[in-house]
C-alpha positions in Angstrom: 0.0 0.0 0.0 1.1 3.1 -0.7 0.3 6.1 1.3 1.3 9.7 1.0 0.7 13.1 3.3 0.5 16.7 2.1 0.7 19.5 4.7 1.4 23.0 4.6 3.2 22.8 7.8 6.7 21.0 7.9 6.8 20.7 11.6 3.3 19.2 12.0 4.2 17.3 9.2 7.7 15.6 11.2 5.0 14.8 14.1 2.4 13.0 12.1 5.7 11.0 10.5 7.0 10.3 13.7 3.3 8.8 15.3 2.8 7.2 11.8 6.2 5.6 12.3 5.9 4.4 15.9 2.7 2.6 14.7 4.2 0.6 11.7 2.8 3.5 9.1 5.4 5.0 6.9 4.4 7.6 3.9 6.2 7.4 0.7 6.0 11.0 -0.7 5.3 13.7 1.9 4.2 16.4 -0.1 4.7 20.2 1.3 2.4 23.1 -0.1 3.0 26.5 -0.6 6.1 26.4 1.6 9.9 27.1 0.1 12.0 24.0 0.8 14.9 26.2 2.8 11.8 27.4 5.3 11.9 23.5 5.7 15.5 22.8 6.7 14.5 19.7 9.3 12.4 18.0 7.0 15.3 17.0 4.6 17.0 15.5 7.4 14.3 13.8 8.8 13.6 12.6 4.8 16.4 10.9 4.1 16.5 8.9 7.9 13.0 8.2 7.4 13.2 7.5 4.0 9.8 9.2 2.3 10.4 11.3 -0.7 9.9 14.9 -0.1 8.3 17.0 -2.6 7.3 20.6 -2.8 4.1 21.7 -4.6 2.9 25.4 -5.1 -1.1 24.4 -4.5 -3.3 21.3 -3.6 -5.1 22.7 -6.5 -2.3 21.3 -9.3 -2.7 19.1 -11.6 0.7 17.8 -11.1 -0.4 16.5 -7.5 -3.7 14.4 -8.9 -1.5 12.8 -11.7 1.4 12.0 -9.5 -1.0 10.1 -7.0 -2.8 8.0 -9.8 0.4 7.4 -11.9 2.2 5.8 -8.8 -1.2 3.8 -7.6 -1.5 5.7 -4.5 -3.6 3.6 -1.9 -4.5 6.8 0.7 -3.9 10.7 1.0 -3.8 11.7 4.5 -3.6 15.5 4.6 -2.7 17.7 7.8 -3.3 20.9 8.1 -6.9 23.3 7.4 -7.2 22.5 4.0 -9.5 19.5 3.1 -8.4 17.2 0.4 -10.1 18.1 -2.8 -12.3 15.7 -4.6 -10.0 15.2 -7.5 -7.5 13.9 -5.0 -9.9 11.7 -3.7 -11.1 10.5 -6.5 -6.9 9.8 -7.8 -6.1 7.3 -5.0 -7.2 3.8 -5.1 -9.1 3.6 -1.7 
C-alpha cells in the first residue's frame, strides 16, 4: 500500500511522521504546499532517515499533485493541516 501526506506545515508534518512511524505507518512521498524547501530545513533531514520522498508543490489545486497520485497507484492521502483534500484527490487514490 502506498500512502502519501501533504501539509502546509513541515513541523506538524515531522510529528504526524513520527506517530505514523511508531505505529508501523510510513508515507512514501510527503508532499509540502506552498512552503519554500529552505523554510523547511529539518524536514530534509528527517527525509532521508526516514526514508519518504519529499516533494514541494505550489497548491493542492495542481494538476501535477492528482496525476502524480494515480500514476504511482497511490492507496491513501492523509492531509494535515486546514485544507480538506479536494475531490480530484480523492477520487486519484485507489481507496
Amino acid at each position: 500500500m502506498i500512502i502519501d501526506l501533504v501539509s502546509t506545515d513541515a513541523l506538524s508534518a515531522i510529528q504526524l511522521i513520527y506517530a505514523a512511524k511508531t505505529r508501523g505507518l510510513e508515507f512514501h512521498t510527503v508532499w509540502i504546499v506552498n512552503r519554500s524547501p529552505s523554510d523547511c530545513r529539518p524536514l530534509f533531514d528527517y527525509a532521508r532517515i526516514g526514508r519518504f520522498e519529499l516533494r514541494f508543490i505550489a497548491s493542492h489545486a495542481s494538476p501535477d499533485l492528482a496525476n502524480d497520485l494515480r500514476a504511482r497507484g497511490v492507496s491513501l492521502l492523509m492531509q494535515i493541516g486546514s485544507v480538506m483534500i479536494r475531490k480530484e484527490l480523492r477520487e486519484a487514490t485507489s481507496i
